[in-house]
MIRO-446489 format. One record per residue (C-alpha): x negated, y, z negated; residue in three letters. Coordinates in nm, 2 decimals, decimal comma, padded with zeros to 4 digits. Layout:
% residues N
- X  Y  Z  ALA
...
% end
This chain:
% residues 438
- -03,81  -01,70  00,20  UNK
- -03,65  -01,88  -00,06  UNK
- -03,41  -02,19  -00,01  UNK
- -03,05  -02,09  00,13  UNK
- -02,81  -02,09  -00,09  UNK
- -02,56  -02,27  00,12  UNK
- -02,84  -02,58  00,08  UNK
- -02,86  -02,54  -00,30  UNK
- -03,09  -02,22  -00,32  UNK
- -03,08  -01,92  -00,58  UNK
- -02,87  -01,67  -00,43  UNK
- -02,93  -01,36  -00,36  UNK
- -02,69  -01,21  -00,61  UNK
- -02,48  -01,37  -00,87  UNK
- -02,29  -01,08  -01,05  UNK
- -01,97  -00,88  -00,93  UNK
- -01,96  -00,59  -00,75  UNK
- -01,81  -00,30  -00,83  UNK
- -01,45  -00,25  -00,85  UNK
- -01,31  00,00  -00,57  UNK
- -01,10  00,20  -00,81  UNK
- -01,07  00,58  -00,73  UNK
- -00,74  00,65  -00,97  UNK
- -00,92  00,85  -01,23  UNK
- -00,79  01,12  -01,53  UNK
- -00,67  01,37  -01,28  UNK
- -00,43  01,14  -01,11  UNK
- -00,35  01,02  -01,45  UNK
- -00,23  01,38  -01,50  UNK
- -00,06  01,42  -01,23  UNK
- 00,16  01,14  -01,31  UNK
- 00,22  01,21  -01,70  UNK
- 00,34  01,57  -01,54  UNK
- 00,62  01,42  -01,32  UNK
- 00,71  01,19  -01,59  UNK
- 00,77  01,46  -01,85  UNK
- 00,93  01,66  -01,58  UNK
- 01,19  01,38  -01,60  UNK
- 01,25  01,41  -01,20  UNK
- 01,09  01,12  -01,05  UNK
- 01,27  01,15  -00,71  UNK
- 01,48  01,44  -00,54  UNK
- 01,59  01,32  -00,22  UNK
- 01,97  01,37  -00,18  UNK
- 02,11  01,19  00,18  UNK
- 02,33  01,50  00,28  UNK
- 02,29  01,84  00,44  UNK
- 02,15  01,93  00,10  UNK
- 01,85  02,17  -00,01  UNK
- 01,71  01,85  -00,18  UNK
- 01,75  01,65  00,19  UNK
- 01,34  01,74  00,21  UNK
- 01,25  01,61  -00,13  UNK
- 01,15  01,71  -00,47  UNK
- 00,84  01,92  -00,55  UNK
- 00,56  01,65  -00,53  UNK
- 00,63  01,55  -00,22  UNK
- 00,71  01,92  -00,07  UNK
- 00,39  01,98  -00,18  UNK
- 00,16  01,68  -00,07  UNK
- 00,33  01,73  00,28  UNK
- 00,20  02,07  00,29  UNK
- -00,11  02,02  00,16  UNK
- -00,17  01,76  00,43  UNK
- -00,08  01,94  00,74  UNK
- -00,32  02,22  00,63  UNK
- -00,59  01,94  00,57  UNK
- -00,55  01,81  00,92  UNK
- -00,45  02,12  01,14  UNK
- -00,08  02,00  01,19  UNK
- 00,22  02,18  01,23  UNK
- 00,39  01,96  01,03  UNK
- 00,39  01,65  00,81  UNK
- 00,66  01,44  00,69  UNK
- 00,58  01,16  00,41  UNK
- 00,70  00,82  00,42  UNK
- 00,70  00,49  00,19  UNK
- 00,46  00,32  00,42  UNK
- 00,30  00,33  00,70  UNK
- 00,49  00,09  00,81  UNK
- 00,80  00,25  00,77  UNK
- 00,65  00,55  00,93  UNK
- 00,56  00,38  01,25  UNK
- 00,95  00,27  01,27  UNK
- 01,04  00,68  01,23  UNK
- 00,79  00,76  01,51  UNK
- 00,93  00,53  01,77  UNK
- 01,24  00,60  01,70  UNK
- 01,20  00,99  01,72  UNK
- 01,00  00,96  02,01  UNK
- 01,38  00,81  02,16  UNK
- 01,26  00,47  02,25  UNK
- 01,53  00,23  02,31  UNK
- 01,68  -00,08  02,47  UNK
- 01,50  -00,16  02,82  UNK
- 01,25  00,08  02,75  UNK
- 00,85  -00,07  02,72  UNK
- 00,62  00,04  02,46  UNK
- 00,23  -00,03  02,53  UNK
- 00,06  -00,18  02,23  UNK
- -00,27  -00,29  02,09  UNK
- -00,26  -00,69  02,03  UNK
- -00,58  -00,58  01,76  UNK
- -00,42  -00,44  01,51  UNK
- -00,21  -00,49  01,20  UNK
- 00,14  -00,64  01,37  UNK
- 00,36  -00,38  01,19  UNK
- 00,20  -00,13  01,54  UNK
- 00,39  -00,34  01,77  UNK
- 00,72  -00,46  01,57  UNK
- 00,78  -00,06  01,53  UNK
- 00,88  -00,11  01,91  UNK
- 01,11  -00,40  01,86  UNK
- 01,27  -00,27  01,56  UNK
- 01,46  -00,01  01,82  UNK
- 01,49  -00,36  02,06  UNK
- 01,20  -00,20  02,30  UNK
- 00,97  -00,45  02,42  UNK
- 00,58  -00,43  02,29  UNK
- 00,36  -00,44  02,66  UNK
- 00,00  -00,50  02,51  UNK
- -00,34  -00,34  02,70  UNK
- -00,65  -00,53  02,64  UNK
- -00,91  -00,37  02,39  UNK
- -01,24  -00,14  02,49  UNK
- -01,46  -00,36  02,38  UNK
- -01,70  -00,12  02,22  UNK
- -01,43  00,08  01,99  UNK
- -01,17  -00,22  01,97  UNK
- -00,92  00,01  02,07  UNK
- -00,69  00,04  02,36  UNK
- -00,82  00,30  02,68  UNK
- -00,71  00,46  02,97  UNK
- -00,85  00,19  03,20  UNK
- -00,63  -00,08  03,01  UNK
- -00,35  00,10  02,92  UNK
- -00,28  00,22  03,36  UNK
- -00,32  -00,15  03,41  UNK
- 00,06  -00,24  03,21  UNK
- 00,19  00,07  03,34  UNK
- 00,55  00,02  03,48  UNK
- 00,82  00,26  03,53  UNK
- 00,99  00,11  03,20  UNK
- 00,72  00,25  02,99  UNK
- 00,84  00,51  02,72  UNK
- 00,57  00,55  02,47  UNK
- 00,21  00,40  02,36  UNK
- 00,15  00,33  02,03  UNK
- -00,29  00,41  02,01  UNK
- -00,42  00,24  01,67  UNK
- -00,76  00,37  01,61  UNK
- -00,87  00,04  01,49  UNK
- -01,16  00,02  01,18  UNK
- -01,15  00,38  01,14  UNK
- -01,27  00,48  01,55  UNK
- -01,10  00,67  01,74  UNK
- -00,93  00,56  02,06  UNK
- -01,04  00,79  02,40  UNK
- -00,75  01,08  02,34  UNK
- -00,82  01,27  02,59  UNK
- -00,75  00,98  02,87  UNK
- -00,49  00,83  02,70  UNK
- -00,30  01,23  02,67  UNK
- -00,39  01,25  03,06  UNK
- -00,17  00,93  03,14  UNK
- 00,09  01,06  02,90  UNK
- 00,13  01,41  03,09  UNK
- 00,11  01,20  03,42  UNK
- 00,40  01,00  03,33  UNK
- 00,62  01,17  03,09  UNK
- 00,56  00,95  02,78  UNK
- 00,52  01,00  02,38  UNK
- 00,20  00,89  02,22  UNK
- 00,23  00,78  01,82  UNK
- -00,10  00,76  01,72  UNK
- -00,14  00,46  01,42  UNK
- -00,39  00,62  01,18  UNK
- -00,41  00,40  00,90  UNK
- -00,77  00,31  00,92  UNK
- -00,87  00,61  00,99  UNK
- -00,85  00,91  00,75  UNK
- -01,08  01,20  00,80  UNK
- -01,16  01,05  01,17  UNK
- -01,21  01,32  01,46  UNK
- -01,24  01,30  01,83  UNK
- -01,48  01,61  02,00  UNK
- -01,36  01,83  01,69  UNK
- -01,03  01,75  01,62  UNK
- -00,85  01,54  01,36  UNK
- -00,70  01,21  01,49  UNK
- -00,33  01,24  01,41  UNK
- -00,32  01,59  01,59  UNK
- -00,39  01,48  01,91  UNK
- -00,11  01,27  02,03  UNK
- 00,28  01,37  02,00  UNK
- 00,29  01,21  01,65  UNK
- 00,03  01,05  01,41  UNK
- 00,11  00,79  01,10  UNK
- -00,18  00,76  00,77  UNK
- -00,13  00,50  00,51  UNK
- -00,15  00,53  00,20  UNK
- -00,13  00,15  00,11  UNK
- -00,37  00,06  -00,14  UNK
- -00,65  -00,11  00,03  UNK
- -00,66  00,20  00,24  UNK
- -00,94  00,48  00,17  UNK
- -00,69  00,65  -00,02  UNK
- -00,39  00,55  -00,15  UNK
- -00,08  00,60  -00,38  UNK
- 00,00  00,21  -00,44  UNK
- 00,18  00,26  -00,12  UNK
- 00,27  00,53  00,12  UNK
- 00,24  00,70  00,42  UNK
- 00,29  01,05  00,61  UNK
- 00,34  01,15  00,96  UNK
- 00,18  01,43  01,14  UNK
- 00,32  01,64  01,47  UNK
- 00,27  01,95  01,61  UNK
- 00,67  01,92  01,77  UNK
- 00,97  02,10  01,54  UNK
- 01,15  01,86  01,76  UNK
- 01,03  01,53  01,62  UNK
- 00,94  01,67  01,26  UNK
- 01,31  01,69  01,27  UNK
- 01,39  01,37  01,38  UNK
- 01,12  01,23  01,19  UNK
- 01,31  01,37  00,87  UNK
- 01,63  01,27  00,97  UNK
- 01,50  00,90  01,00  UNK
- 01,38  00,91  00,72  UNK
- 01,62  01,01  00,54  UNK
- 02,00  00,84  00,62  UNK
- 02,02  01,03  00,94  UNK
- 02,38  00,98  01,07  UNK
- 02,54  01,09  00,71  UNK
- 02,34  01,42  00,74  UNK
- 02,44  01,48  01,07  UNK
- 02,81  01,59  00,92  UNK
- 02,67  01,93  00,82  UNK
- 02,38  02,00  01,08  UNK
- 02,34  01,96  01,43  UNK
- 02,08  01,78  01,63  UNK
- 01,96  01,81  01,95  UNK
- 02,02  01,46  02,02  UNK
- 02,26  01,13  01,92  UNK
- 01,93  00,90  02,01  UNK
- 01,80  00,70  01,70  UNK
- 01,99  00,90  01,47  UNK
- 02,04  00,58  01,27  UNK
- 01,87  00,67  00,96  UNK
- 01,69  00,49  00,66  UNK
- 01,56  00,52  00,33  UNK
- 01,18  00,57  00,37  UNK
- 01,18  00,85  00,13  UNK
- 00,84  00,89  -00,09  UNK
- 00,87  00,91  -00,45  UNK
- 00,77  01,20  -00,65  UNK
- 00,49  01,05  -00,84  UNK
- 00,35  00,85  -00,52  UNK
- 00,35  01,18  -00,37  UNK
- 00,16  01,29  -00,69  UNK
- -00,03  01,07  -00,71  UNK
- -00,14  01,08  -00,29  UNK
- -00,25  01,47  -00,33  UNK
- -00,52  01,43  -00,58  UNK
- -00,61  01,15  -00,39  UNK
- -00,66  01,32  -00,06  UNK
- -00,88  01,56  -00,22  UNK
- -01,13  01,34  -00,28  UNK
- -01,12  01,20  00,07  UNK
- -01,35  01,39  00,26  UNK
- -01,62  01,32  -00,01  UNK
- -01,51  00,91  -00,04  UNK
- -01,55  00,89  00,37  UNK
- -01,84  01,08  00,39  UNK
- -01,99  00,79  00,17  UNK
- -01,85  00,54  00,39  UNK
- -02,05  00,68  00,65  UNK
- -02,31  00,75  00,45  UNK
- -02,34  00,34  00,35  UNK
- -02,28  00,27  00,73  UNK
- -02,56  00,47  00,84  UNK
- -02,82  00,28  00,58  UNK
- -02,65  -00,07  00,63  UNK
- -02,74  -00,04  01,03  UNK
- -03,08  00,11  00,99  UNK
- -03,20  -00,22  00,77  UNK
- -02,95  -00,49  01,00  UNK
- -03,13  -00,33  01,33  UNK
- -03,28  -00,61  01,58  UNK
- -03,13  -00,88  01,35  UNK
- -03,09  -01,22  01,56  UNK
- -02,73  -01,22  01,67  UNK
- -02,58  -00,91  01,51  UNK
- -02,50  -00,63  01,73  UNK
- -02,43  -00,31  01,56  UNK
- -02,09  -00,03  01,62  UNK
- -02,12  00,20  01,92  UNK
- -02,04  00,53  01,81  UNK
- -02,01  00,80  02,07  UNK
- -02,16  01,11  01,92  UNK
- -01,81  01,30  02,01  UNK
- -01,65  01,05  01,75  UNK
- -01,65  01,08  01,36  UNK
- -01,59  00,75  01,26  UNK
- -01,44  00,68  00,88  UNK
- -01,56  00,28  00,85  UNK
- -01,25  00,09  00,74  UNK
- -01,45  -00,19  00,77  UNK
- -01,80  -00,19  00,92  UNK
- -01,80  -00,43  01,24  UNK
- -02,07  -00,64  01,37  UNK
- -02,06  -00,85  01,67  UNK
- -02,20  -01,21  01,67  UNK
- -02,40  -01,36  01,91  UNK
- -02,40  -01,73  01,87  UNK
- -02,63  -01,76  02,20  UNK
- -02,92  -01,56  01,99  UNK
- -02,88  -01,79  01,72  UNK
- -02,79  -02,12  01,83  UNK
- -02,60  -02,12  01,51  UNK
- -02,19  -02,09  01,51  UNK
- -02,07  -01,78  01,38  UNK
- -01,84  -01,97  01,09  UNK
- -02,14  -02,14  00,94  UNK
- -02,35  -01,81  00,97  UNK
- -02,10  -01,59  00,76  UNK
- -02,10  -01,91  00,51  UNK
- -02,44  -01,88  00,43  UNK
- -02,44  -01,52  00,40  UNK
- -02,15  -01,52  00,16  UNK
- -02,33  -01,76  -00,05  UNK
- -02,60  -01,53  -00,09  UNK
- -02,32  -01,28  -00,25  UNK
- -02,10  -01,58  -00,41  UNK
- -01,89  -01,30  -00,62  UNK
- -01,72  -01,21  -00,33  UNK
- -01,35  -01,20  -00,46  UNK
- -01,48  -00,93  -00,74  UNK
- -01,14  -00,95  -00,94  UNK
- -00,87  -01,17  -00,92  UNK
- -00,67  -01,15  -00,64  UNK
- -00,88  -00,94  -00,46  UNK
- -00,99  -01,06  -00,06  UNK
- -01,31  -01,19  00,07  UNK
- -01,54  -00,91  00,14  UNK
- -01,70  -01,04  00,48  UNK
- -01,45  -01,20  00,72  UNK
- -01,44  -01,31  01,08  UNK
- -01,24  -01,20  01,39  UNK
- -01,00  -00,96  01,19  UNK
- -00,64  -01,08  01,31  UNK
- -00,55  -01,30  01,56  UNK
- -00,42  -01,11  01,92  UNK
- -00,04  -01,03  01,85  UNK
- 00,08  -01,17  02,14  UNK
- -00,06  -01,52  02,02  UNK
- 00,23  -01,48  01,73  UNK
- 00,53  -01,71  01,76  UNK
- 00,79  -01,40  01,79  UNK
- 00,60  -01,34  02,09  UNK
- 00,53  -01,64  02,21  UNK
- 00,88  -01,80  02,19  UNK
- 01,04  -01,40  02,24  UNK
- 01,28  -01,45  01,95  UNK
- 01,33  -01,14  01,77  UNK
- 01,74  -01,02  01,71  UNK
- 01,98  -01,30  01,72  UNK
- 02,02  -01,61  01,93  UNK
- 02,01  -01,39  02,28  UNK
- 01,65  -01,29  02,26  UNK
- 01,65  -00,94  02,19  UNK
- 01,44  -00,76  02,29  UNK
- 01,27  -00,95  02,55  UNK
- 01,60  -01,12  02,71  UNK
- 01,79  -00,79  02,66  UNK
- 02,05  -00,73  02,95  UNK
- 01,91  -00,37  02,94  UNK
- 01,58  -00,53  03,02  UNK
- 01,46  -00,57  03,32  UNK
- 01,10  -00,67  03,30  UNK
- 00,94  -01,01  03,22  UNK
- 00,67  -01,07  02,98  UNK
- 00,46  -01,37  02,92  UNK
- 00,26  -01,38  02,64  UNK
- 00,00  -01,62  02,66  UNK
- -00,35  -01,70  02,59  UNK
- -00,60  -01,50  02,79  UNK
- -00,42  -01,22  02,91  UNK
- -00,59  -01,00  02,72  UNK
- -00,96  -01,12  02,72  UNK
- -01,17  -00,82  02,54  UNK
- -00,93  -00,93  02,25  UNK
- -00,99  -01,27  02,21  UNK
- -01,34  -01,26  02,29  UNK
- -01,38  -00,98  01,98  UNK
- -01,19  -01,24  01,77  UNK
- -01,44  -01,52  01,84  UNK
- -01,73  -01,29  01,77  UNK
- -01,65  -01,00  01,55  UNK
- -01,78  -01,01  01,17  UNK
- -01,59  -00,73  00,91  UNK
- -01,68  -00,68  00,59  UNK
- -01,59  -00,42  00,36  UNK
- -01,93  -00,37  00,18  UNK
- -01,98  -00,02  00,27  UNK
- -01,74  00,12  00,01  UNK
- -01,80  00,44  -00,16  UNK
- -01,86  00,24  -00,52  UNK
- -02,18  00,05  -00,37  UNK
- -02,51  00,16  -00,51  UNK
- -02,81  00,15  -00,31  UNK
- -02,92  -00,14  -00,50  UNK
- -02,56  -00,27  -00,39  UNK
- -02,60  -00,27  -00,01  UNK
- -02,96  -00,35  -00,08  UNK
- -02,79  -00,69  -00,17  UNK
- -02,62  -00,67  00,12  UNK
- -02,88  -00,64  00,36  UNK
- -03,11  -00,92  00,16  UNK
- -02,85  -01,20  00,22  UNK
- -02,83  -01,09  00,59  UNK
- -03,17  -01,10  00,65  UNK
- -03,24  -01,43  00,45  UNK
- -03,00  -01,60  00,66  UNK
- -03,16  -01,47  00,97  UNK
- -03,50  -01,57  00,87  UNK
- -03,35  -01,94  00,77  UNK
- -03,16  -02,00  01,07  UNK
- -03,36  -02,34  01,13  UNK
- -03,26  -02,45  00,77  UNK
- -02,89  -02,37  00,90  UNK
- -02,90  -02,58  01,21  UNK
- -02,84  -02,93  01,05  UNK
- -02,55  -02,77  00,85  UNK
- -02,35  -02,64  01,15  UNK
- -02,39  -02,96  01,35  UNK
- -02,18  -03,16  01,02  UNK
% end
């Protein structure tokens, strides 16, 4: 094997690879024809037949709910903004406890504070990375009002425990999708099996519209809340009725016509640009198998996974070599790793820091000088977020490799790249050891 490239070798590959860029003529189309149309957005904030939209995004919201067997589905600016509609239709408020993930993108848990509920985060399974029954009955309390499931790197969380728990104890379950398009769990779409489910449609998703999102339910009672949200709720409310006050605060996180145009050519290719994913997954793990250190996803055979990221664990006892300096060498082996400007690194380690390790959580400073949420009057739990409380979590964040090299633009010869850097680090790990004692 040839001289590592961290130590001044030829590296494995020196050219870029290729871009991830899915927007192609039709898209283009689709645009030109809401351009010409002249109505780039029809969203009136009034009892109005224009409260639901214009025609794009009437149409991608149908065209969606077909796509993933849902009663309904109610398109957003972001996923982001469609997490914050979700709490707030499931009626979470001041007092109230919302059980999060802490491994996760932190817009999942500040969609509890933004309606001054406080985020209760369950450890992780360490398998799936996501949150499961066993952790979630742990930070059970009679405060609990919802649990926000994220099914993390595009696997889905265990539904069928989590929905048990929710029956048991009379509490909504928002399902945060955004890594996982096209997922299912024993047959069924993930979005459609908790009381609401938010995509994203941001553009380093699988998908995307530059950004956007969309909510799916099954419940007329939260698609209509969901709407109203959306859409300046308490200045609709003057010619319609509601069944309920609660969270009728609305916003403006109204999609526009040609991001809705834009999403619906885009999630007709989905299917095809997972299955590809999946496809890339399957050959990466056949050729990293019995690799010193790397340990490969568990994926029950129940699960269809949709590989936002494929994710190795590290073992740093196999190797005797630290993880940091083992993903150095093997990103020297593909130095182009930026491919455009502005773009991320490809391979990366730990994903995010645990949530509760933020200063927001750790100082419990959110709304104004009184500590809303977490001091709230209405509050009557205590939290203390610290270090080690949940220790799945951190132990994934000291050990977890992601890399993104499994998109659907990689040739074969691509990942074959791939898979040659890996292994030449693994067959050079003496070479390494004088590096990661410096």
């Amino acid at each position: 094997m040839s001289k590592l490239a961290l130590l001044g070798g030829q590296p494995v590959r020196s050219e870029f690879f290729p871009a991830h860029n899915f927007i192609g003529d039709a898209e283009k189309k689709k645009v030109m024809e809401v351009l010409d149309s002249g109505v780039l957005s029809k969203f009136l904030g009034v009892w109005h037949k224009d409260f639901f939209g214009g025609a794009e995004v009437q149409a991608f919201e149908k065209q969606w709910a077909v796509d993933y067997k849902a009663k309904h589905a109610i398109s957003v600016n972001s996923c982001t903004s469609g997490l914050y509609a979700a709490v707030g239709a499931a009626g979470v408020g001041p007092g109230d406890e919302v059980i999060v993930s802490p491994y996760t993108m932190a817009a999942s848990v500040t969609a509890a504070i933004a309606f001054n509920a406080v985020p209760v985060f369950a450890d992780i399974d360490p398998k799936s990375y996501c949150i499961s029954p066993e952790t979630i009955r742990k930070v059970l309390t009679p405060r609990t009002k919802a649990i926000i499931v994220v099914h993390i790197f595009g696997q889905p969380a265990e539904m069928d425990g989590i929905m048990e728990i929710a029956r048991e104890h009379n509490l909504v379950v928002i399902e945060d999708c955004a890594q996982a398009p096209c997922a299912s769990y024993k047959g069924r779409p993930v979005g459609t099996l908790g009381h609401m489910g938010v995509f994203s449609l941001n553009y380093h998703k699988h998908i995307h519209s530059g950004e956007g999102g969309i909510i799916t339910t099954n419940d007329d009672s939260y698609c209509d809340r969901l709407q109203l949200i959306r859409n300046h709720a308490e200045a609709v409310l003057q010619g319609r009725e509601v069944d309920s006050l609660v969270n009728m605060v609305g916003f403006n996180f109204r999609l526009g016509e040609i991001e809705a145009a834009i999403a619906s050519v885009q999630n007709e290719k989905s299917r095809e640009l997972v299955e590809k994913r999946r496809h890339n997954v399957a050959y990466l793990s056949e050729q990293l198998k019995g690799l010193p250190g790397i340990r490969l996803p568990e994926v029950p055979d129940y699960v269809e996974h949709s590989y936002y990221m494929h994710v190795l664990r590290y073992m740093e006892s196999e190797t005797g070599i630290r993880r940091d300096t083992f993903v150095r060498a093997v990103r020297a082996e593909l130095p182009e790793m930026k491919l455009r400007e502005g773009e991320g690194a490809l391979i990366g380690q730990g994903y995010v820091k645990p949530i509760y390790l933020y200063p927001m959580f750790r100082e419990q400073i959110a709304y104004g000088s009184v500590q809303c949420p977490f001091k709230c009057p209405h509050y009557k739990g205590k939290q203390d977020y610290k270090a080690g409380m949940c220790p799945n979590v951190e132990d994934a964040h000291a050990t977890v490799i992601t890399h993104e090299l499994v998109r659907p633009s990689l040739s074969k010869k691509d990942l074959d790249d791939v898979v040659a850097a890996f292994h030449k680090v693994s067959e050079s790990l003496g070479e390494l050891k004088a590096v990661d004692q410096q």
